[in-house]
C-alpha positions as CSV (number, residue, x, y, z in Angstrom):
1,X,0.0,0.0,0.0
2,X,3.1,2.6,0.3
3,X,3.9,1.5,-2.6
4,X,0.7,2.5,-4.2
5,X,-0.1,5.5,-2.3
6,X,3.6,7.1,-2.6
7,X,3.1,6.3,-7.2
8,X,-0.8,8.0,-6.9
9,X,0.2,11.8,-7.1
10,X,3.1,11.1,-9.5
11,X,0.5,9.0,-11.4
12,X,-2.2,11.7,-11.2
13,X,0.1,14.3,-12.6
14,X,0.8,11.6,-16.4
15,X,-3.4,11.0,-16.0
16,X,-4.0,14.6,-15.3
17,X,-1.9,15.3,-18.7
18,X,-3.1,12.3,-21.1
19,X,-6.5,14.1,-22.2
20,X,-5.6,17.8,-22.1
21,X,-3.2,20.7,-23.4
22,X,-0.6,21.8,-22.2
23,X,-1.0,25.3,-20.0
24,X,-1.4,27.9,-21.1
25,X,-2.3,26.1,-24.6
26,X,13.0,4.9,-23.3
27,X,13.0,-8.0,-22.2
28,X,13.7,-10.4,-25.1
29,X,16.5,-12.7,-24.6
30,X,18.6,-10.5,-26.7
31,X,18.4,-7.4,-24.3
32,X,19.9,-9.7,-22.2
33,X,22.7,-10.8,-24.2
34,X,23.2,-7.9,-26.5
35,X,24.0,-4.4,-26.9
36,X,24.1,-2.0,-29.6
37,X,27.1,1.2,-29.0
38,X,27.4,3.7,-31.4
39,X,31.0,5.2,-30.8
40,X,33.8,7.0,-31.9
41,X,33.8,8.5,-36.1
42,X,30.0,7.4,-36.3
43,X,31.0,3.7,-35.7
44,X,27.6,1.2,-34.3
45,X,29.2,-1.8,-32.7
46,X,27.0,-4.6,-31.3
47,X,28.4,-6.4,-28.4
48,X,27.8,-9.8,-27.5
49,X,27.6,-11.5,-24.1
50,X,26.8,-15.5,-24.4
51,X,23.7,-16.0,-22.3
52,X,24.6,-17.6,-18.7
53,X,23.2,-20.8,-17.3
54,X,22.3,-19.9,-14.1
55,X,21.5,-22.2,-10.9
56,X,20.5,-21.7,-7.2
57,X,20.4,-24.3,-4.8
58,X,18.4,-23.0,-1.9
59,X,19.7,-24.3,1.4
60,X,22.8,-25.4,-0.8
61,X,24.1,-29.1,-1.6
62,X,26.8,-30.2,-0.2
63,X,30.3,-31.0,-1.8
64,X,32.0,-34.1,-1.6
65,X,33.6,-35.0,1.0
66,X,37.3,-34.9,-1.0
67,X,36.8,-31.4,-1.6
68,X,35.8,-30.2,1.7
69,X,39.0,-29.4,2.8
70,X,40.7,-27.9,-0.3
71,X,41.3,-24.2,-0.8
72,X,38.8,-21.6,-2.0
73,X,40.4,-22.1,-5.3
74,X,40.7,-25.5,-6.3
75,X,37.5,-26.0,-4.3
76,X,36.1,-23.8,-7.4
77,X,37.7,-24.9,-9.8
78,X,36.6,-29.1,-9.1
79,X,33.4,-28.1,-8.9
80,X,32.9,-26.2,-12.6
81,X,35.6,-28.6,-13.9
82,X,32.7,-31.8,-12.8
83,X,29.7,-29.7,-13.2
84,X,30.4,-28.7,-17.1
85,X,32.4,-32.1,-17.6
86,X,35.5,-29.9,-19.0
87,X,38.8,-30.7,-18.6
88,X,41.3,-28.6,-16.1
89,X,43.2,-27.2,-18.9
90,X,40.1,-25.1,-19.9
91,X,39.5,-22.7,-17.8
92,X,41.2,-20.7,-15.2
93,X,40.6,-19.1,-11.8
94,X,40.9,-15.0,-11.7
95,X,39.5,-13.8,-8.7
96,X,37.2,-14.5,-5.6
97,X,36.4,-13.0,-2.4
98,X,34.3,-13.9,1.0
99,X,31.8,-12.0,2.7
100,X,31.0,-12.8,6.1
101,X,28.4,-15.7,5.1
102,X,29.9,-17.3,1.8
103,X,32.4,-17.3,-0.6
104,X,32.5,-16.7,-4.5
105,X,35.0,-17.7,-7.1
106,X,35.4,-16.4,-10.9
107,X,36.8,-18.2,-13.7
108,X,37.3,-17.6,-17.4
109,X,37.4,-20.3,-20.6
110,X,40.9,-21.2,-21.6
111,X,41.9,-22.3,-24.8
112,X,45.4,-23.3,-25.6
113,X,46.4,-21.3,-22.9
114,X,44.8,-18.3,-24.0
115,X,41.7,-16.6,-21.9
116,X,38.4,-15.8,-23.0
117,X,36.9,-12.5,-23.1
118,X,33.7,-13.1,-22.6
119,X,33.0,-17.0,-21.4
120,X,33.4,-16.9,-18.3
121,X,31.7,-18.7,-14.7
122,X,31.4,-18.2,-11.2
123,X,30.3,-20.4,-7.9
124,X,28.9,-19.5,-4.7
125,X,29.7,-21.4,-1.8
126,X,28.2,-21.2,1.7
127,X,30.4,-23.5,4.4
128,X,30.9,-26.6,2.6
129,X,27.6,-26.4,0.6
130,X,27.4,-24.8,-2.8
131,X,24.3,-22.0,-3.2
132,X,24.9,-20.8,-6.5
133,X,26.3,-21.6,-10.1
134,X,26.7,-19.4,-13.3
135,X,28.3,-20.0,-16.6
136,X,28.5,-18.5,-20.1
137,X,31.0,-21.1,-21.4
138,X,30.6,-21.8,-25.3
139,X,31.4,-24.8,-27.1
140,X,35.2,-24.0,-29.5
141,X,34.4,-26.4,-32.4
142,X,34.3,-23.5,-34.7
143,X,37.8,-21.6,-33.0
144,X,40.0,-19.6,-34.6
145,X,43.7,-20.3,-34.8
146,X,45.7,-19.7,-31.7
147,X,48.8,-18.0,-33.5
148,X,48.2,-14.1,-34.6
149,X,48.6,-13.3,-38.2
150,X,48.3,-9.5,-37.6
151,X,50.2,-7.8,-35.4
152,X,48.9,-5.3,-33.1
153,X,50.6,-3.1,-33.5
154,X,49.6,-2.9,-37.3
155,X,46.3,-2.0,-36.1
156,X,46.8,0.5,-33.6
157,X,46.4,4.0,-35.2
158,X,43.6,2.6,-37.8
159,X,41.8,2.0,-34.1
160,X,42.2,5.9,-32.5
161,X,41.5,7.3,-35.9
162,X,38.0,5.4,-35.7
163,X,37.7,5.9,-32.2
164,X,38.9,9.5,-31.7
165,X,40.7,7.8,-29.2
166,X,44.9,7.1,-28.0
167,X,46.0,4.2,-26.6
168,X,47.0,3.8,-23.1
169,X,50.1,2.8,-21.1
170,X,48.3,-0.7,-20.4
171,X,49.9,-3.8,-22.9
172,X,47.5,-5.0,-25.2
173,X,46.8,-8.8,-24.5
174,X,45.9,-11.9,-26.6
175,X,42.6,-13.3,-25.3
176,X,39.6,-15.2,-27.1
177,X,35.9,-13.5,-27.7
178,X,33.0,-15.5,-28.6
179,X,30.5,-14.2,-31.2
180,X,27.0,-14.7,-31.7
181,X,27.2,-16.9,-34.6
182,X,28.5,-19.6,-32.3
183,X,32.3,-18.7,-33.9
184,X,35.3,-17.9,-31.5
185,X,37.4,-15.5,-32.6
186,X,41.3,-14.6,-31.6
187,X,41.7,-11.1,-30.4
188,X,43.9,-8.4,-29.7
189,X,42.8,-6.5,-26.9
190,X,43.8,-2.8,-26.2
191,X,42.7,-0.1,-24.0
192,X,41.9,3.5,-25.7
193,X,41.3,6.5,-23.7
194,X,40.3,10.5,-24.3
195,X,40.3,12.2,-21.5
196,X,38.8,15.2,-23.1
197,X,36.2,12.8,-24.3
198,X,36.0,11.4,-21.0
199,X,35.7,8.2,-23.0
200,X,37.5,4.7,-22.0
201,X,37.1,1.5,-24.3
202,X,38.7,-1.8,-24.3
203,X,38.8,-2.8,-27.8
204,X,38.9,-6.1,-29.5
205,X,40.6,-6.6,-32.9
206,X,40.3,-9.4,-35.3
207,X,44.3,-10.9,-34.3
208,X,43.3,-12.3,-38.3
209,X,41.8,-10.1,-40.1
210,X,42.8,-6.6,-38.5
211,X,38.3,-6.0,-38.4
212,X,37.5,-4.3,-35.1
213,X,34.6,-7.1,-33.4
214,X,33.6,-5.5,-30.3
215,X,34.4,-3.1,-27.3
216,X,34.1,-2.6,-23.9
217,X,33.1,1.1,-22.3
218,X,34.5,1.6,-19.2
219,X,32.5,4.7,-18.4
220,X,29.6,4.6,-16.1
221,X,27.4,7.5,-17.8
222,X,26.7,9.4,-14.9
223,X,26.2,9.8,-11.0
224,X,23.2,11.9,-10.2
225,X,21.8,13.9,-7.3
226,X,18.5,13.6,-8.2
227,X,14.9,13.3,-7.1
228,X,13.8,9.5,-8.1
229,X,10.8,9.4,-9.9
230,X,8.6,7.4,-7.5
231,X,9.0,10.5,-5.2
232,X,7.2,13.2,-5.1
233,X,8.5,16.4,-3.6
234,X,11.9,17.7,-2.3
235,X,10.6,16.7,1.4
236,X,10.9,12.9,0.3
237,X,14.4,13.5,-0.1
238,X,17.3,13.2,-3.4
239,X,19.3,10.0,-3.6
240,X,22.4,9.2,-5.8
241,X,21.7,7.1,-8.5
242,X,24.2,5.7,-11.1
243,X,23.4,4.7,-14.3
244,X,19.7,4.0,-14.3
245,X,19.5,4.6,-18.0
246,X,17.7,1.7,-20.0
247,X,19.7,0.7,-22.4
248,X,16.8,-0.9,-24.9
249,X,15.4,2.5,-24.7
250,X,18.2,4.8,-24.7
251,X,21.3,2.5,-26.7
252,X,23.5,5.6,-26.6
253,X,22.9,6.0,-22.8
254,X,21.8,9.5,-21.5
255,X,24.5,11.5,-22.5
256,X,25.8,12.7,-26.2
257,X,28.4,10.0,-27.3
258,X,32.4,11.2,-27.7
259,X,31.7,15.0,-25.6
260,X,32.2,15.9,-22.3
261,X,29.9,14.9,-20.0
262,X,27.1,17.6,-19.4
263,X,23.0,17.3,-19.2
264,X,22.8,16.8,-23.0
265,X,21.9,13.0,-25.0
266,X,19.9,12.1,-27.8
267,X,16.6,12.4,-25.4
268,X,16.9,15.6,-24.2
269,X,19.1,19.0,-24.0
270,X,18.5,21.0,-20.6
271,X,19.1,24.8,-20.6
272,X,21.2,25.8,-18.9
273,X,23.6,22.8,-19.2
274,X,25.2,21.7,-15.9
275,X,28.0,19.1,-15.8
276,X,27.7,19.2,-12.0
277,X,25.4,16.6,-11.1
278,X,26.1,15.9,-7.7
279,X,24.8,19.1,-6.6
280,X,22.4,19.0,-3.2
281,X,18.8,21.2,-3.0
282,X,18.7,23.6,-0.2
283,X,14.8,24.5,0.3
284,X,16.3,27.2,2.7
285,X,17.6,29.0,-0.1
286,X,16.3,30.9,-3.3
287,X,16.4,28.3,-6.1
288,X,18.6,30.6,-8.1
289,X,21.8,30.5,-5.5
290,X,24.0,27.8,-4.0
291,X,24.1,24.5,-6.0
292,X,20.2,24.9,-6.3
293,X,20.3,25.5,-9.7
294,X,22.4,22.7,-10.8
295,X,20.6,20.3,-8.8
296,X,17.0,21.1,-10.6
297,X,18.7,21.1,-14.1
298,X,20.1,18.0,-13.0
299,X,16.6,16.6,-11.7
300,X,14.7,17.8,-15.1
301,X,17.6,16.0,-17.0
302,X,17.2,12.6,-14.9
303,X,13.0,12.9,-14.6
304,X,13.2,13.4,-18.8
305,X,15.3,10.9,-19.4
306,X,13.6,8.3,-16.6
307,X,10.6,9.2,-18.5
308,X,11.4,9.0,-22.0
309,X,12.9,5.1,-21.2
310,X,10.1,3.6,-19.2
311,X,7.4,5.0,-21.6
312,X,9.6,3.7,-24.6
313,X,9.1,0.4,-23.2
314,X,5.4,0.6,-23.0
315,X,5.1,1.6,-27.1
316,X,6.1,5.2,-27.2
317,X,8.7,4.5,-29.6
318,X,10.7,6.3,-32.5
319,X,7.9,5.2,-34.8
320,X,5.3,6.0,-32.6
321,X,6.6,9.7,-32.8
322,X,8.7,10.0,-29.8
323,X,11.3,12.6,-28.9
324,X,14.8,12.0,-30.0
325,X,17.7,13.2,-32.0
326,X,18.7,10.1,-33.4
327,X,15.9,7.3,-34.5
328,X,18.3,4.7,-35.1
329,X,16.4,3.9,-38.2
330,X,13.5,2.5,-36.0
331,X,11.4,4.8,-37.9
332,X,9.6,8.4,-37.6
333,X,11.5,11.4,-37.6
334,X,14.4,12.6,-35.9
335,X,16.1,16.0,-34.4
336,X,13.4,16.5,-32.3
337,X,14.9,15.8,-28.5
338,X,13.0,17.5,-25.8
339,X,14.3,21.2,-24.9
340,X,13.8,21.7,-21.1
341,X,14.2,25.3,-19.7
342,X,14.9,25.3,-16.1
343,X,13.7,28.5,-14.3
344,X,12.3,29.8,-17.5
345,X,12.2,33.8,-17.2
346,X,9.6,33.7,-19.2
347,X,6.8,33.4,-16.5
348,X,6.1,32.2,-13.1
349,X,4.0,29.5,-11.1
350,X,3.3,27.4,-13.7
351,X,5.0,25.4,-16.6
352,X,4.6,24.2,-19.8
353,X,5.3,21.7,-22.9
354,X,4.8,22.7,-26.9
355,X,4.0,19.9,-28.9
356,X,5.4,20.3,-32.5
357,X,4.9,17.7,-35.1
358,X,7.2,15.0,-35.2
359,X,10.7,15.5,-36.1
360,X,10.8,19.0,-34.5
361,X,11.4,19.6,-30.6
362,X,9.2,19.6,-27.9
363,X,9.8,22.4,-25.6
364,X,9.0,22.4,-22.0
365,X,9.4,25.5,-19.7
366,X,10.2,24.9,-16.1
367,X,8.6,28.7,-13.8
368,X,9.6,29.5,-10.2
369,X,6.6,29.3,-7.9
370,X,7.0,32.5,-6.2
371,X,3.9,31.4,-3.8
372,X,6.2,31.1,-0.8
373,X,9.6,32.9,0.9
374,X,12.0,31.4,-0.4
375,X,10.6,30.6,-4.0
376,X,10.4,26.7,-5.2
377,X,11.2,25.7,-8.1
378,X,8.9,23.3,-10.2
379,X,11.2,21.2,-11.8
380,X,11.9,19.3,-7.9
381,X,8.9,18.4,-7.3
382,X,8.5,15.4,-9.9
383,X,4.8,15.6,-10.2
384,X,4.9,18.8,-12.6
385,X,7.8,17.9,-14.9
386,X,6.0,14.4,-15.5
387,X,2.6,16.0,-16.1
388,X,4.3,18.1,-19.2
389,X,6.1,15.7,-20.2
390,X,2.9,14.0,-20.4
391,X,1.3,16.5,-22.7
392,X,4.2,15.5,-25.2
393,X,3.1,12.0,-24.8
394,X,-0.6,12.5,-25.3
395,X,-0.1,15.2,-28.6
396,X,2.3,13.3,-30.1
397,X,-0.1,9.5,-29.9
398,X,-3.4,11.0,-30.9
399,X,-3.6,11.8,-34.3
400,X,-0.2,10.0,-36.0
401,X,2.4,12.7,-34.6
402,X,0.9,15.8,-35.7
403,X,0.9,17.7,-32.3
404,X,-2.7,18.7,-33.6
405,X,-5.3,16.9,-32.3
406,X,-6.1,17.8,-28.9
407,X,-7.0,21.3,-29.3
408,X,-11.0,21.2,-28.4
409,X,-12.2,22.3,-25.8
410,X,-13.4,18.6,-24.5
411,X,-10.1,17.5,-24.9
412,X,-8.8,20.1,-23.1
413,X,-11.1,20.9,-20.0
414,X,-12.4,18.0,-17.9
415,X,-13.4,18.4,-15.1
416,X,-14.4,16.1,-11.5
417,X,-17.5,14.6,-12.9
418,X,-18.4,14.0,-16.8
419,X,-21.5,15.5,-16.4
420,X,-20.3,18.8,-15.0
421,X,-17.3,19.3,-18.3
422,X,-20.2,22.4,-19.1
423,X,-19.5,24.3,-16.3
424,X,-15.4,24.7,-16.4
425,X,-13.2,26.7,-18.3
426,X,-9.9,27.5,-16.4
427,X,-7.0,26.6,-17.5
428,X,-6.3,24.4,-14.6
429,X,-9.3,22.4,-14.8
430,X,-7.9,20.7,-17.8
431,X,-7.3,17.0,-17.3
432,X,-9.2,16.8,-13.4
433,X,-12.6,14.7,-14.3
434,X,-10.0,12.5,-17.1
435,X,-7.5,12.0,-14.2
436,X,-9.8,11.3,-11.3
437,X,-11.6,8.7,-13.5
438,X,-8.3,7.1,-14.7
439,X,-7.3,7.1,-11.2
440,X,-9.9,4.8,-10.6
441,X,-9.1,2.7,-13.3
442,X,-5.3,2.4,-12.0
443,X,-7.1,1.0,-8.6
444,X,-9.3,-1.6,-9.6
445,X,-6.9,-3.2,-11.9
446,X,-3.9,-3.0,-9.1
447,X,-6.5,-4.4,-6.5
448,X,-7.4,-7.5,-9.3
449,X,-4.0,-7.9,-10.3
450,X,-1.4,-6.5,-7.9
451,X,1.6,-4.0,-8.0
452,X,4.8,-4.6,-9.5
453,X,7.6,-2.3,-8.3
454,X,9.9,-3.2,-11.5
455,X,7.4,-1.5,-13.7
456,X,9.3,1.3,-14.8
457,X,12.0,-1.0,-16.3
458,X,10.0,-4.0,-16.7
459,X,6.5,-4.5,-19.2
460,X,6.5,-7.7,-18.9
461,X,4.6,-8.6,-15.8
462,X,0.7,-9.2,-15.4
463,X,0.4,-6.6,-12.6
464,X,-1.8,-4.0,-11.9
465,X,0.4,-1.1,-13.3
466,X,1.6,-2.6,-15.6
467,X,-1.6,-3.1,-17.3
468,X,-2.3,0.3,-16.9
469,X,0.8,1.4,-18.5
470,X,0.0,-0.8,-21.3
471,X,-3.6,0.5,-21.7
472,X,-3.0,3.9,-21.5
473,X,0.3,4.0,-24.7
474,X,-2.2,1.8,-26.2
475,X,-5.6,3.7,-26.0
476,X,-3.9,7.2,-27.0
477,X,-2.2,5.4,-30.2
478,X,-5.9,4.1,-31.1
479,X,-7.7,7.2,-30.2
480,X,-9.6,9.6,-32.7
481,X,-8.1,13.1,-33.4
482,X,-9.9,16.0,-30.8
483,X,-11.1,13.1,-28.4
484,X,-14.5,13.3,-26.4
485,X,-14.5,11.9,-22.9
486,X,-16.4,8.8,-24.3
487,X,-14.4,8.6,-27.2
488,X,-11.5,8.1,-25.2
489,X,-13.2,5.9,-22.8
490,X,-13.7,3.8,-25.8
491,X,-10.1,3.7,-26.8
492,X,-9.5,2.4,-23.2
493,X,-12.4,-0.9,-24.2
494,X,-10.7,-1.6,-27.3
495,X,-6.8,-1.3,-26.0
496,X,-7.5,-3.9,-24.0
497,X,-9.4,-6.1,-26.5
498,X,-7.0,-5.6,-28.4
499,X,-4.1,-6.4,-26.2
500,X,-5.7,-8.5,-23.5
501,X,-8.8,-10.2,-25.1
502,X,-11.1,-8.3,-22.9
503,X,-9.9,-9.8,-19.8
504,X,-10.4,-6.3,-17.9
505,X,-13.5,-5.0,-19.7
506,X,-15.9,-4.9,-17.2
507,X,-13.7,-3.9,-14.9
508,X,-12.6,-0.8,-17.1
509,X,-16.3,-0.2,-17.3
510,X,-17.3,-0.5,-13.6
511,X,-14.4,2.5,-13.4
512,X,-15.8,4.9,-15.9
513,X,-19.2,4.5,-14.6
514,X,-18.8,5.5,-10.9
515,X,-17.5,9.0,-12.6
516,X,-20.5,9.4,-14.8
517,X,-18.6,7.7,-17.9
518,X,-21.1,4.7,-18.1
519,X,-22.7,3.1,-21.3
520,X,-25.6,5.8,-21.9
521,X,-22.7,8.8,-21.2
522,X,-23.6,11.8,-23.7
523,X,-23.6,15.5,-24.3
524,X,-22.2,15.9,-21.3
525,X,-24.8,13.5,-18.8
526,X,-24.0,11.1,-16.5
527,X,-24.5,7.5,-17.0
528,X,-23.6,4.9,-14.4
529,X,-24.9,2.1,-16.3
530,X,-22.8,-0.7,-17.4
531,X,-23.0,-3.4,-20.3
532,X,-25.0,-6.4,-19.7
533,X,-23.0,-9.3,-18.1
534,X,-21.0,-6.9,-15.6
């Protein structure tokens, strides 16, 4: 229930946006195994990890009596040697460590003496019982020749030319690197670095051919200060994340490949920039002094990103007119990355999000509330940043990308009940009666099918929320240009028709009903009735 009652006003702020203008008018088994790095001189390289086989034993089993007393080591190393029915020559230990309840050992695949980059194992032990067993080793019938024919030398500057990078002080190695076409191939490996770049790769090189196969990045994206997204407000306090990029969604990662590191990727460009991202919010202080400022551009960078990835996953992708500089030839149009202005001059207590067509940038401007001493700035408390962000969502779905199709006036004012949408016409009544009645819908189907708290990374599950997420990409995509509260309603029936057979119909319907949205529902009059049957 914390869960649920901590998501609701950061849920109410997407559902209060889904229907309505904006004021004042980024799990197949190759994610798992995969990824896709576009580096250096406009280079994509596709990395490949073989899949692990991966076993837990519960309370453990026990190991045989003649390795009980063996070191952590050759302990290890009989055990993957029996359980993969190898022989000792093929693999070798690197590295283990013991916490104060078990032990773990790494190993990698040898071949001819030579190490594998990428097959590797490990083993959990827990007194003389083993708890856990992993291993990517790969079958060599298909192995390249141990003996180089290319030196590495040979290959050295054609590598920093391509990677704008120089090679470091570390000795290039030989090693082995197993490739998804069930092939091994022989590899010289060699560290690259920019510092200006703040890039790092480990590269591997065809030790035949001189082709460059595959590479390693040993830069973490980013640390962040930041406000998570299943927070609300300031009060609920930042955290440091690292990395929480999803790489399906956002293959580049956050940040703008090959530059300096500063709140700028292929998803969005704050302004200003900050490369400080560490920064901590005072709320004693006027948003514009101390390390305030880079804090919220730091925040609206993270929430814009967080957003972009998790709603990516649930359909709003490049072809379904998302916001991104680079498509990746996954369709729609490019150069159109979200421009964020934090403390916008522009106006105050309030905040907005223009919704071009696709292929040219949204813009969302981030006010200072000026309501209390000191001022607050919008962009920390997560609820309004997601609720313009939503607007871009919502305008870009309905009606193919155009930005043009919520513009009447029932699209954009709704308020409590359906029957009262006559009787409003602020600005800030748009989205209430659409919100409050989707907020119903989110409860009954997390009551009938649960919560899942890997939502945001995972669409996968049969949950409550995830449902929801599913249902509201899908009923925007499906929904007719200038929507009517019943229209929309309607797009809700069909999404999950379409995507769940109907399983949540009456359901769906029960929820629109107790807000006046039933069957009969019309010119602005109540209806609580229901189809036959629920």
């Amino acid at each position: 229930m914390v869960a649920f009652n901590r998501f609701s006003s950061v849920l109410l702020a997407v559902l209060y946006a889904t229907y309505s203008n904006a004021a004042p008018r980024p799990n197949s088994f190759k994610h798992r195994s995969h990824r896709v790095r576009n580096i250096g001189r406009n280079l994509t390289v596709e990395t490949f990890h073989p899949a692990s086989d991966y076993k837990i034993f519960g309370a453990g089993i026990e190991l045989p009596q003649g390795l009980i007393k063996l070191s952590h080591k050759e302990k290890t190393l009989s055990f993957v040697t029996s359980q993969l029915k190898i022989d000792s020559d093929t693999l070798v230990y690197t590295s283990g460590f013991s916490t104060d309840n078990h032990q773990v050992g790494y190993m990698k695949q040898l071949h001819n003496g030579i190490p594998f980059v990428n097959a590797v194992a490990n083993v959990a032990f827990k007194g003389n019982k083993v708890i856990a067993f992993g291993s990517s080793f790969v079958k060599t019938a298909n192995i390249a020749d141990s003996k180089a024919t290319v030196d590495v030398n040979a290959v050295i500057a054609k590598i920093e030319m391509a990677l704008d990078d120089k090679k470091n002080d570390i000795e290039p190695t030989l090693e082995y690197l197993a490739l998804e076409d069930g092939s091994v191939a022989l590899v010289h490996v060699l560290q690259v670095q920019n510092e200006e770049l703040n890039s790092w790769y480990e590269v591997y090189v065809d030790a035949h051919s001189g082709e460059l196969l595959s590479v390693t990045d040993f830069v973490a994206d980013a640390t962040y200060r930041v406000l998570p997204v299943w927070k609300e407000t300031i009060a609920e306090g930042l955290e440091t994340l690292t990395d929480p990029q999803i790489t399906s969604a956002s293959p580049e990662g956050w940040h703008t490949p090959q530059t300096p590191l500063v709140t700028a990727g292929n998803n969005v460009i704050t302004n200003p920039l900050t490369s400080n991202f560490l920064s901590t919010y005072n709320s004693s202080l006027p948003p514009t002094t101390g390390g305030n400022r880079d804090a919220a551009i730091t925040n609206a960078f993270y929430v814009t990103n967080s957003y972009h990835d998790t709603l990516y996953l649930y359909g709003f992708t490049e072809a379904a007119f998302n916001f991104q500089t680079n498509n990746f030839g996954k369709g729609g149009r490019g150069n159109d990355r979200v421009l964020i202005n934090i403390q916008d001059p522009s106006g105050t207590n309030n905040a907005n999000f223009a919704t071009p067509p696709d292929g040219q940038s949204g813009i969302c401007r981030m006010f200072i509330w000026t309501f209390t001493t000191p001022a607050r700035d919008g962009v920390m408390e997560n609820d309004i940043p997601i609720h313009e962000l939503t607007h871009g969502l919502s305008n870009r779905l309905t009606g193919g990308g155009t930005g043009r199709c919520l513009q009447t006036t029932e699209a954009g004012v709704n308020p409590l009940r359906y029957s009262t949408i006559a009787t409003l016409n602020e600005v800030h009544d748009i989205g209430e009666v659409w919100a409050n009645i989707l907020h119903n819908v989110y409860a009954a189907l997390v009551a009938e099918h649960g919560f899942s708290f890997t939502a945001r990374s995972n669409p996968d599950g049969s949950e409550g929320n995830v449902v929801f997420l599913h249902l509201l990409v899908d009923a925007l995509s499906i929904q007719p240009c200038n929507p009517t509260l019943p229209t929309a309603r309607d797009a809700w029936i069909q999404a999950d028709q379409n995507r769940y057979g109907g399983a949540n119909a009456c359901l769906l319907w029960n929820a629109f009903a107790s807000r006046g949205l039933g069957v009969g529902a019309a010119n602005h009059r109540d209806s609580t009735a229901v189809p036959s049957g629920c």
